[in-house]
C-alpha positions as CSV (number, residue, x, y, z in Angstrom):
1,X,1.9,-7.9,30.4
2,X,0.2,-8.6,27.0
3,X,0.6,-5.3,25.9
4,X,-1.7,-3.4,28.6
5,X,-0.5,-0.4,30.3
6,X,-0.8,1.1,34.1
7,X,-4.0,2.9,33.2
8,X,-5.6,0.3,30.7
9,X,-5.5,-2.6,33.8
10,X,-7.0,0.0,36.0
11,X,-9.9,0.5,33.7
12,X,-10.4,-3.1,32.5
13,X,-10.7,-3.6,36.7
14,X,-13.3,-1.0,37.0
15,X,-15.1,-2.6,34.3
16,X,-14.9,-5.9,35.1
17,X,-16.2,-5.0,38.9
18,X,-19.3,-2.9,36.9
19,X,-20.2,-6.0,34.9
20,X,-19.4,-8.9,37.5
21,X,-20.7,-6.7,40.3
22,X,-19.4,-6.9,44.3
23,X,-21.7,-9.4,44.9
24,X,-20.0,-12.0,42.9
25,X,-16.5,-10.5,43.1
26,X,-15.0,-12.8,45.9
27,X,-16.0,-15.9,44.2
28,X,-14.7,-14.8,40.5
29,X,-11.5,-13.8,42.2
30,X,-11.3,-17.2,43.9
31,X,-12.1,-19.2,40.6
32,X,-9.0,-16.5,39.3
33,X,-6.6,-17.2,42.1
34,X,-7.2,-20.8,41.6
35,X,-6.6,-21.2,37.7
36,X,-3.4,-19.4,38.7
37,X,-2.1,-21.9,41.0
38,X,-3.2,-24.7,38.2
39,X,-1.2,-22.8,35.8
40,X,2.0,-22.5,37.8
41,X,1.2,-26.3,39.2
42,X,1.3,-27.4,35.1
43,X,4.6,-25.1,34.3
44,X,6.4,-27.0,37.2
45,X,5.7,-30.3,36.3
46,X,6.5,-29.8,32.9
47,X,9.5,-28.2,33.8
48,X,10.2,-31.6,36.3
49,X,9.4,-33.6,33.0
50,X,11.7,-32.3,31.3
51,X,14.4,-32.5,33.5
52,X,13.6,-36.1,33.9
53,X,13.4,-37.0,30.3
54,X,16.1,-34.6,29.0
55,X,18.1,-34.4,31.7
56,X,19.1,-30.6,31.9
57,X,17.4,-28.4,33.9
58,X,15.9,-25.6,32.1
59,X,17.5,-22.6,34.2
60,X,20.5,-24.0,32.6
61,X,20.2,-23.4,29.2
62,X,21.6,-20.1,27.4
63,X,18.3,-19.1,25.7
64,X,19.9,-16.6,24.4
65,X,22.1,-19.1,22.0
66,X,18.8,-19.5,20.4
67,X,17.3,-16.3,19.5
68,X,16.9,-16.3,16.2
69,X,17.4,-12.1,15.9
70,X,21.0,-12.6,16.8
71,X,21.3,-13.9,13.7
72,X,22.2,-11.2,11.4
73,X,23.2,-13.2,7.9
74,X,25.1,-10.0,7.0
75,X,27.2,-10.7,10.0
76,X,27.3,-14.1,9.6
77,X,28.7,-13.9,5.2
78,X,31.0,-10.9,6.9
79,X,32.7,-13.2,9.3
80,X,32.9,-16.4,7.1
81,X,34.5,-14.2,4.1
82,X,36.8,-12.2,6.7
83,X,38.0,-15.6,8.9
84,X,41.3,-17.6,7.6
85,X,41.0,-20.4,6.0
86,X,45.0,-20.6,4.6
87,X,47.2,-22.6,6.0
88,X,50.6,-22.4,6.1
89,X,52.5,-23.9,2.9
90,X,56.0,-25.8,3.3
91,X,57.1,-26.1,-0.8
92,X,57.1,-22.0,-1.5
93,X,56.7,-20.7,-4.9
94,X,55.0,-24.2,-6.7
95,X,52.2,-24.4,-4.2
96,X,51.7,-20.4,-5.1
97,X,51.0,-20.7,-8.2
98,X,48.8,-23.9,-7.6
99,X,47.3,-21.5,-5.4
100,X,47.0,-18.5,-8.2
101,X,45.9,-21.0,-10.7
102,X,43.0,-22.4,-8.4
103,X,41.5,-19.1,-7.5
104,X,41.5,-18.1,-11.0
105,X,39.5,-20.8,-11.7
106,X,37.3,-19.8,-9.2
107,X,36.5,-16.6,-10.0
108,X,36.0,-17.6,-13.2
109,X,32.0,-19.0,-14.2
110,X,32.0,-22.4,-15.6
111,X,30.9,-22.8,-19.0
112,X,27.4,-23.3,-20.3
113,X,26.4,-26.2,-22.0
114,X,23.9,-25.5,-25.0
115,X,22.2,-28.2,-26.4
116,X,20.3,-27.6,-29.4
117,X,18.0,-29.1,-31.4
118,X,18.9,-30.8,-34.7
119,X,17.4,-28.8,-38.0
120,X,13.8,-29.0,-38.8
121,X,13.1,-30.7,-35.1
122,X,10.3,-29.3,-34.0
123,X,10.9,-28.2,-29.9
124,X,8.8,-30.4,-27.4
125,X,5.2,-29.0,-26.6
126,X,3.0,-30.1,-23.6
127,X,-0.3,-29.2,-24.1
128,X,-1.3,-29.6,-20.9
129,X,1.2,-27.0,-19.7
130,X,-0.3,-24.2,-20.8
């Protein structure tokens, strides 16, 4: 309950009946109990709205599904390295070596193009760059 302990809510109640005093009590806890009931009022017609315009009821949704600290991205490069992809090859030892060949070429980083300036070219300056 926003962070406030046992203890805490019993002093900010103390307080709160010092500074509002017993006199005025019973119409501050009215004016309380009544932005309560407008509160709970609001939540249920939005939750009606929503129901209408959606049409899924919100009790009905895993929330959980959505909680964005289930999502541990080394869990989720651990399971998509770990899962198999192969399937199962017909031809035998030609589709192997397709395979060997292609994951070579994977693992292998692709070259880098250099382009260079011809001699005595001076290299492009922006002035307004710096």
């Amino acid at each position: 309950m926003l962070g406030i302990n046992g203890p805490e809510f019993v002093l900010l109640l103390i307080i709160g009946l010092l500074v509002i005093g017993p006199s005025r009590l019973p119409e501050y806890t009215q004016k309380l109990a009544n932005i309560v009931k407008e509160v709970r009022r609001m939540a249920s017609g939005a939750r009606e709205q929503i129901k209408e315009e959606v049409g899924i009821d919100i009790d009905d949704v895993d929330w959980k599904k959505y909680d964005p600290r289930q999502y541990d991205p080394r869990r989720i490069i651990k399971e998509a390295l770990l899962e198999d992809d192969t399937k199962p090859v017909s031809a035998g030892a030609p589709a192997v070596a397709t395979v060997a060949a292609a994951a070579a070429a994977a693992a292998r980083p692709p070259a880098r193009i250099v382009e260079r300036l011809p001699d005595g070219e001076p290299a492009p300056f922006d002035s307004e760059a710096t």
